[in-house]
N, C-alpha and C positions, 0 to 999 in steps of 0.2 A: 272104647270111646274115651274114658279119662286117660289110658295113657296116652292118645292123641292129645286131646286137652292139656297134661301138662307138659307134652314135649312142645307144645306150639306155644306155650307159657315162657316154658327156658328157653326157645331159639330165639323171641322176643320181645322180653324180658328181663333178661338176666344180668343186664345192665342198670346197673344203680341210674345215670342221668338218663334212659330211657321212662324210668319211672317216674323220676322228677319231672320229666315235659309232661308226659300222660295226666299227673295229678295238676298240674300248673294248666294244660288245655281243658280238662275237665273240671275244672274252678273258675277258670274265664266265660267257659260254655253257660255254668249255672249262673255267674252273677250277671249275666248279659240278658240272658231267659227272663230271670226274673225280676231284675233290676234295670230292664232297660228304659223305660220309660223316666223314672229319676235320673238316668244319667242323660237321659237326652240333653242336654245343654254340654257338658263336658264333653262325650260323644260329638258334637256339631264344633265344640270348640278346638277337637282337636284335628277335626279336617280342617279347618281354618287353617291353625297355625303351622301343617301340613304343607298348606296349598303355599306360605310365606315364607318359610321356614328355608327354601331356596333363597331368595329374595336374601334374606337377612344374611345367608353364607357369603353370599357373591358380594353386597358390599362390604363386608369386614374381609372379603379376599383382597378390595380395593383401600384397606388399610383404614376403614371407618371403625371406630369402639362400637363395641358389641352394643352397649347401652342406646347409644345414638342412630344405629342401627335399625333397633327393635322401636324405637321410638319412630323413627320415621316411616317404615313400611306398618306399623299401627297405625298413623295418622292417613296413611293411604287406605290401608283396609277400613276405618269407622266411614272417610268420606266416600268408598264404593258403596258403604254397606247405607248411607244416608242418601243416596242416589238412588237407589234402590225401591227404600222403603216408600221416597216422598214425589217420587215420578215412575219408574216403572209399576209397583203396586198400585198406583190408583188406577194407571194407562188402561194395566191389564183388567180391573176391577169395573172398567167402567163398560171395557167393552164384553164383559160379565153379562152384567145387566142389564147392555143392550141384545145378548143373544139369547137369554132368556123371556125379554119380553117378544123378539122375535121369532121364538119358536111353536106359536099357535099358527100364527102364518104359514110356516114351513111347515106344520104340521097339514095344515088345511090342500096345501101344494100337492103333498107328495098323494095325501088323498086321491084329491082330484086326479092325478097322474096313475095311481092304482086302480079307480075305475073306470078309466078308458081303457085298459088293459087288452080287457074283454075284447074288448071291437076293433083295438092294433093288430090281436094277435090271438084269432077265436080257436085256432087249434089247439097251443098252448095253455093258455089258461084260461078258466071258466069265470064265472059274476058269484059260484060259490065261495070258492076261494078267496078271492079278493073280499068277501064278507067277512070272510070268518078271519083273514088275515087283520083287515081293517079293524074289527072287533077286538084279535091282541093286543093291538097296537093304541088303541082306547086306552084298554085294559093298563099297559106297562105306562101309559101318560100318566093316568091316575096313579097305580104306584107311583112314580116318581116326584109327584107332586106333593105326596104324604110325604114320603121319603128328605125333601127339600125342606120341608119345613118341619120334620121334626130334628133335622140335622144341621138345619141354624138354632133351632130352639136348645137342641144339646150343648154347640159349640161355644154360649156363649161364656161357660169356665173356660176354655179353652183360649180365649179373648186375651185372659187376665193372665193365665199363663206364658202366653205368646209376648207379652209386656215383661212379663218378668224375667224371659229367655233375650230379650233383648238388651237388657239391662245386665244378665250371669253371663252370656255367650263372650262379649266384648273381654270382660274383665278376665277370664278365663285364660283369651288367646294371648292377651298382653301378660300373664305370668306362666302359660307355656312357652311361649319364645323365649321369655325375659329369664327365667329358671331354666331352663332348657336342661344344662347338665346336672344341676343341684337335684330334681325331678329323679333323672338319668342315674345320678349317685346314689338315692335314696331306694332305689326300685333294686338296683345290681346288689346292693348290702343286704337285702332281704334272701335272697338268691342263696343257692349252696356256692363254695366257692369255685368246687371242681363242675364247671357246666358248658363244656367243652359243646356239646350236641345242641343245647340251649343258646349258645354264642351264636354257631354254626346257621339254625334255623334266624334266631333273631336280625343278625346280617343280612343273611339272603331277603326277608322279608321285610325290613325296615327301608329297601333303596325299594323292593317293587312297589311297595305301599304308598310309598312317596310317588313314586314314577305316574301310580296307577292315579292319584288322587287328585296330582296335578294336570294330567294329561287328560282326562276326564273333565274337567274344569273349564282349560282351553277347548275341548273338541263341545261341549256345550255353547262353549261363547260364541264360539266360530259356525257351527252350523245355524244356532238360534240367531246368531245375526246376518247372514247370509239369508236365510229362508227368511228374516223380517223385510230385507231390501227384493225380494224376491217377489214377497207377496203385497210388501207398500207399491213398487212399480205398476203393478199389474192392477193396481184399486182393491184388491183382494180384502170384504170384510174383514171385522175381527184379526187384523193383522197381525198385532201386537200378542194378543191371545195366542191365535195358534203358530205364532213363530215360539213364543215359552214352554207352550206344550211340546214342537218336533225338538226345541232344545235340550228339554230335560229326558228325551225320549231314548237318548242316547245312554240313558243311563240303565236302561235295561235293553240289553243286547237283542234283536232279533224282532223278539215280540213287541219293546215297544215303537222303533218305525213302523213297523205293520199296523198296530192298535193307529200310532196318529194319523194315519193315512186318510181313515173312515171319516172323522169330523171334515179334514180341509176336502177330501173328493164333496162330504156334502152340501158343506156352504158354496163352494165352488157351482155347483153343482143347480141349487135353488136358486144365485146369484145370475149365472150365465146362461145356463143350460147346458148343452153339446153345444156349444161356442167356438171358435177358435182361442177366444182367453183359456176359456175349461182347459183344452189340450194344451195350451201353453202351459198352464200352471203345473197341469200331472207331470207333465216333459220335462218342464226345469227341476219340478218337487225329488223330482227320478236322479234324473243326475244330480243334483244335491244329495242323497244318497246315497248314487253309486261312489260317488267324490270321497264322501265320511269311509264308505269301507273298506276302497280300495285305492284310495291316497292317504287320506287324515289320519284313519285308527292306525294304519303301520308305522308312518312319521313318529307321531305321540307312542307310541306302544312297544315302537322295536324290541325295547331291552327286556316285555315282558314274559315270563312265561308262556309260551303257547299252550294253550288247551282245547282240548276237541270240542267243536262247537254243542255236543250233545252234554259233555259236560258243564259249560256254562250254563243250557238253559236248565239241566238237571239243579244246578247250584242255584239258580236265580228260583227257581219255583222250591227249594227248599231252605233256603235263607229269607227268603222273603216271605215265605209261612209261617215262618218262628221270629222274626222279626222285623215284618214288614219292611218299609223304605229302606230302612238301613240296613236289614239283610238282602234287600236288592239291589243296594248302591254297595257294600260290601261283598258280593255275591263271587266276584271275581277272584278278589283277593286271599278270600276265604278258601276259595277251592285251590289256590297258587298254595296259599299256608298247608293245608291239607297235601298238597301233590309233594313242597318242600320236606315235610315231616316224614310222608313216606320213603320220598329219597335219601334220609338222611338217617334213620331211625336205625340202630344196630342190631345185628343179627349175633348168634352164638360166633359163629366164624369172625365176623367183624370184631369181635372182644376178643378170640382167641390171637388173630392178625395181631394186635393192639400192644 
């Protein structure tokens, strides 16, 4: 057993910048773990300047100064980011708290719809059932009502925080763009010089990260505004709401379509009934869908890695365990870095080739 051990040591290992990545990703791994929450601001600022950082190539391709550049697609990014905070946040906040106070109602609805049950449909289900179910469902109200209010009661550091993230974030992305290679210069001088393997992965990785971060971006904007005209047409409640929810839904591959599915079928649902709206709404909700996975994500996505859909969602439930949002909005990437590293990683033979 150890001379298994160390022969599978020497065929990969036995390269000096082999080691240097392994200790360079197992140093990122721990200060991510347990630094992640302080970095959250720089982290957010650096999807940002990610998302612009094309923007700023293309016009200094058009022979604009770098400075003036950076200055103007900043001036673009503060006023999305002040559109944002001072109309869509309230829009969505408000229809918040109009479906919170509508959900006694709905509550009472579906009730009433559980126990006629019985008498639709006496073969199938019984007047016990529908008790003891009714009873859960009591039961998980009240949690959720403790739960509500002890989770505005917690949030409200959280408040103070979110102010001070709005005030670091900005400042952040205007001296990553604006530093862009002094940043760049400072990072590589730390580095050994011979990192040929580390070049190798950082290239590969640095166009899909971009690719992935921006395309991501757009395919949120596009379908959350699509399904927002989709569901204003139609008078569809809480429109605003659950058009931000199917938009961000995107950012978790799989599960999160399916997850927002449940909310718009049941407002749809308490709103119309079995309607001809109802069916319109699932029918278009549907092809908005099929649209995102099999037009939009390959558009946006072409150049990225492909990966078996078992490992995305394997990567999405386990980046996202370790660090939540951002190891699910990461989740992709991480597994592209992960697949790069193995493809690229040197064997005994590879060094002897060499």
């Amino acid at each position: 057993m150890l001379n298994v051990i160390k022969g599978w040591l020497h065929s990969y290992l036995s390269d000096q910048e082999a080691i240097v990545l392994l200790i360079l990703l197992l140093v990122g791994f721990v200060v991510v773990l347990t630094m992640g929450k302080m970095l959250a601001p720089a982290l957010a600022a650096l999807i940002f300047a990610f998302l612009m950082q094309g923007l700023v190539n293309w016009l200094e391709r058009q022979r604009m100064p770098h400075l003036l550049a950076v200055n103007l697609v900043f001036t673009g990014f503060v006023a999305a980011l002040l559109l944002v905070i001072f109309v869509v946040v309230p829009l969505v906040w408000e229809q918040v708290t109009h479906l919170l106070n509508a959900m006694p109602g709905m509550v009472r609805q579906g009730q009433a719809l559980l126990v006629s049950l019985p008498d639709l449909y006496p073969g199938f289900v019984s007047e016990h059932q529908v008790s003891l179910l009714v009873t859960t469902i009591n039961k998980h109200l009240a949690d959720f009502g403790q739960w509500a209010l002890s989770f505005s009661l917690s949030k409200l550091p959280g408040i103070v925080a979110l102010l001070v993230y709005l005030i670091l974030v900005p400042i952040l992305v205007f001296f990553f763009l604006k530093d862009k290679e002094v940043l760049l210069g400072w990072m590589a001088g730390i580095l050994p010089r011979r990192r040929r393997l580390i070049d190798q992965v950082a290239d590969e990785m640095n166009d899909q990260i971009a690719n992935y971060i921006r395309g991501k971006a757009i395919e949120i904007v596009i379908v959350g505004g699509v399904s927002y005209v989709l569901f204003a047409l139609l008078g569809l409640s809480y429109s605003a709401l659950l058009a931000v929810m199917v938009g961000f839904s995107v950012v978790v591959p799989y599960i999160g379509a399916t997850m927002v599915t449940i909310p718009i079928a049941i407002i749809g649902f308490f709103q119309w009934g079995l309607d001809d709206q109802f069916v319109i709404l699932m029918v278009g909700y549907g092809i908005i869908q099929a649209l995102d996975g099999n037009v939009l994500v390959p558009l946006l996505f072409s150049e990225a890695v492909n990966l078996h859909p078992v490992a995305i969602i394997i990567a999405v439930l386990v980046f996202g365990g370790l660090w939540g949002f951002w190891g699910i909005f990461f989740a992709i990437p991480l597994a592209t870095l992960l697949k790069a590293v193995m493809n690229a990683w040197p064997t005994v033979a590879d060094v002897e080739l060499s």
